[in-house]
C-alpha positions as CSV (number, residue, x, y, z in Angstrom):
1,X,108.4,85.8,105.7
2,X,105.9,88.3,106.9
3,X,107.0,92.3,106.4
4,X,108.8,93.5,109.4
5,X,106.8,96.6,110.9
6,X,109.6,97.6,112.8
7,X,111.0,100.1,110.4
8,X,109.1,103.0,109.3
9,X,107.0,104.4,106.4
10,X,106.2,106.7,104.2
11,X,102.7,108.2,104.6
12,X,101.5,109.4,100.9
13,X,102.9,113.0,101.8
14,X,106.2,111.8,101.7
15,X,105.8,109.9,99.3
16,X,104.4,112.6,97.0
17,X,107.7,114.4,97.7
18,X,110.1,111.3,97.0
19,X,108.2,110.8,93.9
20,X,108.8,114.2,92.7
21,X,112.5,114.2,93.1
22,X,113.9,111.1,92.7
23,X,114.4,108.9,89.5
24,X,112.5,105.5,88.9
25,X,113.7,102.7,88.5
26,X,112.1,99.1,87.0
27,X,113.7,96.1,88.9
28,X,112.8,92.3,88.2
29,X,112.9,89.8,90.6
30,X,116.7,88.6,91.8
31,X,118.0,91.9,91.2
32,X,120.6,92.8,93.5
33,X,120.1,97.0,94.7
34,X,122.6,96.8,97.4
35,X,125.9,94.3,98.2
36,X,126.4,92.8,101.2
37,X,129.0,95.0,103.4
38,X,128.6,97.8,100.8
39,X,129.1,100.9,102.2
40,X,127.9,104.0,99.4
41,X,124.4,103.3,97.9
42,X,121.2,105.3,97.0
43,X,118.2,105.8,98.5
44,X,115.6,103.7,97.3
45,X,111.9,104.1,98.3
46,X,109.7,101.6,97.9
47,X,106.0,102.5,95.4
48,X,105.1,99.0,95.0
49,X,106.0,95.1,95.3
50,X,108.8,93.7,98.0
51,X,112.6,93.5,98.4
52,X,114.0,91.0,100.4
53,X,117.5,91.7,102.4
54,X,119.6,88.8,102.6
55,X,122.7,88.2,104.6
56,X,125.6,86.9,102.6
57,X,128.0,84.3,103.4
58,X,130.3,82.1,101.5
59,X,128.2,79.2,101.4
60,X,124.8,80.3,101.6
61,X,122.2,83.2,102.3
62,X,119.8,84.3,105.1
63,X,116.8,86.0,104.7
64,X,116.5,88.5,107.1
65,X,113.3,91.1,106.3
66,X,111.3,91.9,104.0
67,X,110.8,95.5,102.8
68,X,107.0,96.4,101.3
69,X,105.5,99.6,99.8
70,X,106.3,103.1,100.9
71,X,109.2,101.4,103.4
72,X,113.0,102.9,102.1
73,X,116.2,101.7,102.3
């Protein structure tokens, strides 16, 4: 699935200003950063790779974008 451009992002000043105040974190592929239907969760700002966000349901999930560098969530 191609990276939706519908959502902003962060031009390197930003960036630069996320980077200095925010903690990094290492995630591996399948980690899960946010719950479907949860409602308190950080900001997370993208420096490199993708995150897909899925829709849950009981049976099965739906891909519904995918977030690239410097895009936040």
């Amino acid at each position: 699935m191609k990276q939706d451009t519908a959502f902003q992002l962060f031009d390197r000043t930003q960036m630069n200003v996320v980077s200095q105040s925010g903690d990094r974190v290492s995630v591996r592929p399948g980690d899960v950063l946010i719950q479907d239907g949860q409602m308190d969760y950080p900001f997370f700002v993208l420096e490199s790779g993708e995150v897909e966000i899925f829709e849950a349901d009981d049976d099965y999930q739906t891909l519904i974008t995918t977030h690239g560098p410097r895009s936040f969530l």
